[in-house]
N, C-alpha and C positions, 0 to 999 in steps of 0.2 A: 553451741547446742543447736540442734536441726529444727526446725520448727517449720510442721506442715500442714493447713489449713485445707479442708472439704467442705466447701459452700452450703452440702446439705446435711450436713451434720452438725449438732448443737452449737449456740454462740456464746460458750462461756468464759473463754479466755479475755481477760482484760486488756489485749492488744488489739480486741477486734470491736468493732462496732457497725448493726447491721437496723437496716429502719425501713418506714416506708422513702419511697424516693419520687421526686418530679424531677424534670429535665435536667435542674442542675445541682442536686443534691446524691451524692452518693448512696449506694445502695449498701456498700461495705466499706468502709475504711480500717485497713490496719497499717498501727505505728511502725515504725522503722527506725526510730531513733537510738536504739541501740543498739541493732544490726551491723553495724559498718557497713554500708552494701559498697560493692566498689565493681558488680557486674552483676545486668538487669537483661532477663530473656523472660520476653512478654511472647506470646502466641493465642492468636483469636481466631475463629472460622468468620465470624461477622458482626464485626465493629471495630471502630478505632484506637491505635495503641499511642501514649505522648510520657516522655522521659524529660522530666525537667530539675535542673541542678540545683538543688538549692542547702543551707546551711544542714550541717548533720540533723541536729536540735530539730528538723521539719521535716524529718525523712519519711514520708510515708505512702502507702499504695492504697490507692481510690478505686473500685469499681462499681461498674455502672450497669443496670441490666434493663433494656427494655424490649419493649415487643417486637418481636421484627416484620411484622405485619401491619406495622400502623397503631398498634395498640401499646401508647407509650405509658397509660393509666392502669396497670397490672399493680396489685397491693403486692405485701410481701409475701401472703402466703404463697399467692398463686405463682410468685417467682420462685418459694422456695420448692411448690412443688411439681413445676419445670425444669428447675435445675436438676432435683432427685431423677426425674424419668426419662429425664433426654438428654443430659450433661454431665461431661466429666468435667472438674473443675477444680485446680491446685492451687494453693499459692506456698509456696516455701521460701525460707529462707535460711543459709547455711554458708557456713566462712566466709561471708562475706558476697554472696551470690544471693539475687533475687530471683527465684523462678514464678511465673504468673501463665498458667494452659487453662483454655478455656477453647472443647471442640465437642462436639454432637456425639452421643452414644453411638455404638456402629449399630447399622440397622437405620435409623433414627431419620422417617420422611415426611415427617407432619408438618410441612414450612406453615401451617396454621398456629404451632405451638413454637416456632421457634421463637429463638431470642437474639438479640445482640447486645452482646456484651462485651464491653471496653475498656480496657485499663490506662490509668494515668501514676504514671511513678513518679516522685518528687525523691529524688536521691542525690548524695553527695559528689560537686561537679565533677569531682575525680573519676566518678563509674563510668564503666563502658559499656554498652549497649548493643542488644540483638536482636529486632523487631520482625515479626511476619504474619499478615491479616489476609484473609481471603474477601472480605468485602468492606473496607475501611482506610480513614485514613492512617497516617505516618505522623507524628511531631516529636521532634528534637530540638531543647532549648537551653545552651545554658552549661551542656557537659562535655569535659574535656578529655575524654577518654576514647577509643576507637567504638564507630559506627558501623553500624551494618543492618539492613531490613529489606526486604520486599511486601508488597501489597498487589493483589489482584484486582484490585476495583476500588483504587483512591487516590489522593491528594497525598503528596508528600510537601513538609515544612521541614526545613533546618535552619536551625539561628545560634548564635553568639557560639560558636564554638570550636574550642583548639585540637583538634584531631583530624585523624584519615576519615572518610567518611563512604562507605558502597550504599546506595540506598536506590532500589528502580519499583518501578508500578508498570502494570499493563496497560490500565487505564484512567489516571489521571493527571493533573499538571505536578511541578515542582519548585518548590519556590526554595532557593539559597541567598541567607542574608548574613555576615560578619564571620565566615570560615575562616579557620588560619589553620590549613589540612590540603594534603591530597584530597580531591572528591571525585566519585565514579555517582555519576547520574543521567538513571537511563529510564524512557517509557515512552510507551508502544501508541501512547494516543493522548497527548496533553502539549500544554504549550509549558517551558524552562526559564524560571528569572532568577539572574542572578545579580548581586550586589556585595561588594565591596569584599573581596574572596585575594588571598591569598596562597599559593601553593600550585599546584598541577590541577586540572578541569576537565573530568569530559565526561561532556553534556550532551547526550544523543537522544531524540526524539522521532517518531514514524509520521507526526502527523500532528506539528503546533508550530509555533514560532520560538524562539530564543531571545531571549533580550539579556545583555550581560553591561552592567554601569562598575566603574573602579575593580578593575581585576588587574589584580600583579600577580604573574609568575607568566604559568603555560597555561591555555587553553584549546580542550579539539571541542568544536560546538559544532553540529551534523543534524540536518533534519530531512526529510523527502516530502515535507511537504507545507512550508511555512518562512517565513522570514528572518532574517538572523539582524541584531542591531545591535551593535558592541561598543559601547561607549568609554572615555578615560581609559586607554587600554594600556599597560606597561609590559612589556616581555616578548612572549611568541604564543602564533595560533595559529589553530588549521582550523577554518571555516569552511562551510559546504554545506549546498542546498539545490535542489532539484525543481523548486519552484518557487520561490519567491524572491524580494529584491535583498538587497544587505548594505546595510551602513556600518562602517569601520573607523573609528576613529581610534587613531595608536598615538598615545605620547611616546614612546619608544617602540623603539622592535630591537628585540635583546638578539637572536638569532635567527628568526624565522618566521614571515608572515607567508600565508597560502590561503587562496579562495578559491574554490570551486562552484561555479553557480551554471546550472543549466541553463535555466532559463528567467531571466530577471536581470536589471540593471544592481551597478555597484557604482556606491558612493565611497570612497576611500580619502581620509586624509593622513596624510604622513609626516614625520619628522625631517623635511629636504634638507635641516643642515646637516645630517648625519651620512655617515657615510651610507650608502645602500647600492644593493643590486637588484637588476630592477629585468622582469621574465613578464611579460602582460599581454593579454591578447582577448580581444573582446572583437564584436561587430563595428566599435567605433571607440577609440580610446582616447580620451580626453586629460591631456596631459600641459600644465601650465608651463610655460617659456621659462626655460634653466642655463644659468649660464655657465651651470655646474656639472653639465649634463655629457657625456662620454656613449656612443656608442649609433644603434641604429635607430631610426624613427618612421615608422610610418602610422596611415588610418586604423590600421586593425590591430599590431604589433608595434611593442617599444620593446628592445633589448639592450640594455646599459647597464652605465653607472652612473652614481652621483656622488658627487666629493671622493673621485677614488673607489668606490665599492666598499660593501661590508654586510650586512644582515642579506641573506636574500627576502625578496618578494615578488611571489610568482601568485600571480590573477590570473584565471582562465573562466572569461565567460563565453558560454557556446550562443546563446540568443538573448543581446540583450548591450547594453553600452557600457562602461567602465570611466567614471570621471574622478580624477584625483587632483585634490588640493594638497597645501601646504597647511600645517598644521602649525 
């Protein structure tokens, strides 16, 4: 059965619950526990949206509404009748889908009486998710279902979670913690961390640093204007950066390591018992004495092989040194 919720219209269905609110009390809570929800699209013009997995039995959606002016102490009335005069606002739910819109009546310029308002889903970890805020953050915790969101003016968080994941911001960082998924993560003006990820990666930033600790599979981590530092690495990556330095450390390279750095030194450690091919070229390449080593050697340029050949690894830095260890 479809069940569809208008914020400024009476609260008398027994699924909902509406009160006064301070920082961290909701302002609406309705049940969800016997919804089955198994796909959740949240949309806000200004506040933040968070999907978190948890048992059916707790399935529920929380909203939040405060001032967007500084004025976080608005009673309920005056919320409810901001919401009637400036706010469309849904919440439904239907075979198994959660819809939650929350956007400014057209017309609607009184950033005096705005609001922000942010939704928090607590839904089954099986649901898949489809977030997008115009001035807020992003959180995902916990669900195993396919991702996707953007944000114009926030923070994005992802944790514990076994799926694809597209999630980009224009203007805040990104933080990935315990993925076992494809992920596409992209933004225009934040720094990227990632930890203990699984699967394909790419991580593109205009204007932060990257930091990537325990990653198995592929990763492309790309920035124009910050440092990349990639720690316990297992697989293949394509690294690049325009201004800062980069630290690599690969417990393996399954097919394919590349760094591209403009300008900034690179620290590299590799796996020398393995077989490798080896393309490098820096201002000064600092390479330790191999007895396993094939091929040509000089200050700027090494071209070989080690044990034979196998994975390539091509470094090119334009200004800047290139020192590799043994790992």
């Amino acid at each position: 059965m479809k069940k569809i919720f208008l914020l400024f219209m009476a609260l008398s269905s027994s699924c909902f619950f509406a009160g006064a609110q301070d920082n961290d009390t909701p302002y609406l809570t309705k049940s969800l526990r016997s919804d089955h929800i198994r796909a959740v699209d949240l949309q806000t013009s200004g506040g933040s949206l968070s999907v978190i997995g948890v048992n059916d039995s707790e399935a529920r959606l929380e909203v939040f509404v405060h001032g967007n002016n500084g004025n976080n102490s608005l009673n309920k009335e005056e919320i409810d009748q901001r919401l009637k005069d400036n706010y469309d606002l849904q919440i439904s739910s239907n075979n198994g889908q959660l819809i939650a819109i929350a956007k400014p009546k057209s017309g609607f310029k009184n950033w005096k009486k705005s609001l922000s308002i942010s939704f928090k889903a607590y839904v089954p970890q099986a649901a898949s998710a489809k977030l997008k805020t115009s001035g807020g953050s992003l959180s995902l915790n916990g669900i195993n279902g396919p991702i996707e969101g953007q944000t114009s003016g926030g923070s994005i968080k992802v944790a514990h979670v076994k799926s694809n994941v597209n999630l980009k911001t224009s203007g805040g960082s990104i933080n990935a913690d315990d993925v076992r998924g494809d992920l596409l993560l992209h933004t225009s003006g934040g720094s990227i961390k990632l930890n203990n990820l699984k699967g394909k990666t790419d991580a593109r930033t205009s204007g932060g640093s990257i930091g990537a600790t325990d990653i198995d599979g592929e990763l492309i981590a790309k920035t124009s204007g910050g440092s990349i530092r990639v720690d316990r690495m297992a697989g293949s990556a394509d690294l690049a950066t325009s201004a800062g330095s980069t630290s690599v450390n690969m417990l393996s390279v399954d097919r394919y390591l590349r760094i591209d750095v403009s300008a900034g030194s690179v620290n590299l450690q590799l796996p020398m018992d393995k077989g490798l091919d080896l393309n490098l070229a820096a201002r000064k390449v600092n390479l330790p004495s191999l007895s396993n080593f094939s091929g040509t050697r000089e200050k700027d340029r090494v071209v070989g092989k080690i044990n034979g050949g196998g994975a390539s690894v091509d470094v090119h830095v334009s200004v800047g040194s290139l020192n590799i260890e043994a790992n």
